[in-house]
C-alpha positions as CSV (number, residue, x, y, z in Angstrom):
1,X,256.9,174.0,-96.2
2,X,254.9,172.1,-93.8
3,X,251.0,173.8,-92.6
4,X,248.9,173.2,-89.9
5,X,245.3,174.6,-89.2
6,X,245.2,175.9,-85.5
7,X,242.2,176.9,-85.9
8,X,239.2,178.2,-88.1
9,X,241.1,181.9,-88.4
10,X,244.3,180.7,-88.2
11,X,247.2,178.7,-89.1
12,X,250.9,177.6,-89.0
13,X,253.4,177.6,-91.7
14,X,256.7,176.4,-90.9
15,X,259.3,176.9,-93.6
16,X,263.2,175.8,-93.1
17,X,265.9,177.8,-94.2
18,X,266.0,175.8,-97.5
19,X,262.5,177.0,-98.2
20,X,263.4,180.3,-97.7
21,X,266.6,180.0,-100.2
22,X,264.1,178.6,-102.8
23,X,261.8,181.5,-102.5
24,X,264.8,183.9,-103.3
25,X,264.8,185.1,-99.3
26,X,268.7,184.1,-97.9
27,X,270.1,187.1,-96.5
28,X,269.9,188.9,-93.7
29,X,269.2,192.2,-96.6
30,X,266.6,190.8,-98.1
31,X,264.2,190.8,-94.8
32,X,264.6,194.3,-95.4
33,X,263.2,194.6,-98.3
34,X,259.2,195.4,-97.6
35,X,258.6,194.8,-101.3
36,X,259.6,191.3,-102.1
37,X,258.3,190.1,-98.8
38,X,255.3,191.1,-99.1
39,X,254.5,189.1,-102.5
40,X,256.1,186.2,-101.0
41,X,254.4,186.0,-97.9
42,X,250.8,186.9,-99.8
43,X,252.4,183.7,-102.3
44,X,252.8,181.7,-99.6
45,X,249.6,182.3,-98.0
46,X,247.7,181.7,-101.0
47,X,249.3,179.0,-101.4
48,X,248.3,177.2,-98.0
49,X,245.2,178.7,-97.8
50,X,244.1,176.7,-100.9
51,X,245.7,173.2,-99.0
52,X,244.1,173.9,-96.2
53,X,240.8,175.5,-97.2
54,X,241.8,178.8,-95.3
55,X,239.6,181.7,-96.2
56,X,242.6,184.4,-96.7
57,X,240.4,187.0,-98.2
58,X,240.6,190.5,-96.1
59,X,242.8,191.5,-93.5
60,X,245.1,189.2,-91.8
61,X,247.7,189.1,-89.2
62,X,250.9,187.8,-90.2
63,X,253.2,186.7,-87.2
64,X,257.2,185.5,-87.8
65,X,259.1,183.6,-85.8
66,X,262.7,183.0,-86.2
67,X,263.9,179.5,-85.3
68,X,268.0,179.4,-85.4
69,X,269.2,176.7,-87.3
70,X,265.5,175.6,-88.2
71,X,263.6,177.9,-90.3
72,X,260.7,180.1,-89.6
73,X,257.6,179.5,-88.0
74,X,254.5,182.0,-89.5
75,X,251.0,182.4,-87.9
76,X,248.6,183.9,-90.3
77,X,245.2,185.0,-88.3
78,X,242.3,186.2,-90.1
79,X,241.3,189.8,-88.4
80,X,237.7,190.8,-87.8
81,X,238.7,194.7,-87.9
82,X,237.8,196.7,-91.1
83,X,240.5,198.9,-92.0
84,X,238.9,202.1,-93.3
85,X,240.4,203.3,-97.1
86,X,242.2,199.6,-97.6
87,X,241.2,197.9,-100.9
88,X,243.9,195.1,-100.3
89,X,244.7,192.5,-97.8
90,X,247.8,194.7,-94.8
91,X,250.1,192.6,-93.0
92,X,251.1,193.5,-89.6
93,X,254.8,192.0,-89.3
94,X,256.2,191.6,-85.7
95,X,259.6,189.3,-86.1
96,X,261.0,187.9,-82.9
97,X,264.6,186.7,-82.9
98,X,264.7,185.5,-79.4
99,X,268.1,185.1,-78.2
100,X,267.5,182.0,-76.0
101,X,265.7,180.1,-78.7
102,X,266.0,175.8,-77.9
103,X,268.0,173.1,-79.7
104,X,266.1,170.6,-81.3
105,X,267.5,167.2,-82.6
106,X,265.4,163.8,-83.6
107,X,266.7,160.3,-83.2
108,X,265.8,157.5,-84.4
109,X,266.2,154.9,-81.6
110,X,266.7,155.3,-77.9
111,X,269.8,154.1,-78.5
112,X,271.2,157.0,-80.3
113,X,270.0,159.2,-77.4
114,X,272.0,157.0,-74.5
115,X,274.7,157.2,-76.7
116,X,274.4,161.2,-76.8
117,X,274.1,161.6,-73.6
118,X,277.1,159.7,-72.2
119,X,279.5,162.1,-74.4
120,X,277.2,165.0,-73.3
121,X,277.8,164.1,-69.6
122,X,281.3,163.5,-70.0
123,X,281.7,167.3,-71.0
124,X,279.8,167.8,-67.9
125,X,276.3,168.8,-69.7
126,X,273.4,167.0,-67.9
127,X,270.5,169.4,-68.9
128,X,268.1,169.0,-71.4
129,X,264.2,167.7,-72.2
130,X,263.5,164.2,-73.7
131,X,260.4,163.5,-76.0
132,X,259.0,161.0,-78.0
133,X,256.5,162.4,-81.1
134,X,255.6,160.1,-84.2
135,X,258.2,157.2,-83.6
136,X,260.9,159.3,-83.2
137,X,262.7,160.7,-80.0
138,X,263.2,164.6,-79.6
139,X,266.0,165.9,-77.6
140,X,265.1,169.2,-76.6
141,X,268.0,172.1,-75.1
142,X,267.6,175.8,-74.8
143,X,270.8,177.9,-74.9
144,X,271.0,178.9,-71.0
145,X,271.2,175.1,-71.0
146,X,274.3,175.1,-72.3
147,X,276.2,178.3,-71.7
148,X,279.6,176.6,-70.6
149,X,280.1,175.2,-74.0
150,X,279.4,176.5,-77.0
151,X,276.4,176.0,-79.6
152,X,278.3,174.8,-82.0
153,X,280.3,172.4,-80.0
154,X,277.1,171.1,-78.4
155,X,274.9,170.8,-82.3
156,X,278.2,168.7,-84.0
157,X,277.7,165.9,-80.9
158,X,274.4,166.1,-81.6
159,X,274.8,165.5,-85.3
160,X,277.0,162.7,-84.3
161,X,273.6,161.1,-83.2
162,X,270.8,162.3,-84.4
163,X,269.7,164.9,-86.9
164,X,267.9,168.1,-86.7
165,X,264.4,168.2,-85.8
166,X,261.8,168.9,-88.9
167,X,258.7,169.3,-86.4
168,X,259.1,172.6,-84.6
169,X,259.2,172.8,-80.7
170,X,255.8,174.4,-81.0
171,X,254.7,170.9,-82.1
172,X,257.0,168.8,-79.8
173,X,255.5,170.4,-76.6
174,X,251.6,170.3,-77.7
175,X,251.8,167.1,-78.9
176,X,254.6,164.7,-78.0
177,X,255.0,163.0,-75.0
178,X,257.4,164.4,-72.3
179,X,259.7,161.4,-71.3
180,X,262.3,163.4,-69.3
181,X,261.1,166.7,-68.1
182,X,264.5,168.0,-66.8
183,X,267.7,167.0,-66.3
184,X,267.6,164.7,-69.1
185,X,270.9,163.6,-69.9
186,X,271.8,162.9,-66.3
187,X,268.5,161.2,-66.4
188,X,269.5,159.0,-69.3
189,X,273.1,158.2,-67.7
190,X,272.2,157.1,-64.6
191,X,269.5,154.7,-66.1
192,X,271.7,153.4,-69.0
193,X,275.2,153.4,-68.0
């Protein structure tokens, strides 16, 4: 579980799938029941609220994100409303499953991502964002990218090179540094080949 104060009525949790496992959440059946995510999500929030000095108390917002084949990203904001006849903290659950959500891989060296690329382009994929964040680089797709070969074609090349991502794109795009905006693998062929 990794947290991040946005700011003084809110913050991020990021938890992978693993995190989830741990906290007895791993099936698609369990998000449906209320029950059991209710205490872990009021767990969790206790939890980071004490890390990051995060006055929980009263009525929050609780937003979910899914991330395929990352985790789950979760914005807790403290509300100002007073809900008449409520003695305990409500959360107000919207999920989003968007179905064009990016892939994100981290590399250690450039010449991982040159590498990549090459056997991307040579399967006639030349899309894609380049980063660097923290020392690392960040190779960033979304799905549309890529809709001529499939995702799971696409993530084992990437493995090949690379590993995925433990920041979220959230992070990536606020505070990395954009290296190739667009068109990054054809970008990184035509300068390295």
């Amino acid at each position: 579980m990794r947290l991040e104060r946005l700011a003084y009525d809110k913050m991020k949790i990021f938890l992978t799938y693993e995190d989830l496992e741990e906290r007895g959440i791993s099936t698609d059946k369990t998000w449906t029941d209320v029950p059991v995510i209710d205490d872990m999500f009021q767990d969790m929030i206790a939890e980071a609220s004490q890390e990051l000095d995060f006055d929980a108390e009263g009525p929050v917002v609780v937003e979910v994100f899914s991330i395929p084949a990352q985790g789950v990203v979760v914005i807790v904001t403290k509300t100002e409303d007073l809900l008449d006849d409520i003695e305990e903290p409500v959360l107000e659950w919207q999920l989003s499953n968007a179905q064009n959500d990016p892939i994100l891989f981290q590399f250690d060296n450039i010449e991982h991502v040159i590498q990549m690329s090459k056997t991307l382009s040579s399967l006639d994929i030349h899309e894609g964002k380049l980063y660097s964040f923290e020392g690392l680089y960040f190779f960033h797709f979304h799905e549309n990218d890529v809709s001529h070969l499939e995702k799971t074609t696409l993530v084992s090349i990437m493995r090949e090179f690379g590993e995925r991502a433990n920041v979220t794109t959230y992070q990536i795009e606020e505070y990395g540094n954009v290296i190739m905006e667009s068109m990054a693998v054809q970008q990184m062929c035509a300068h390295f080949s």
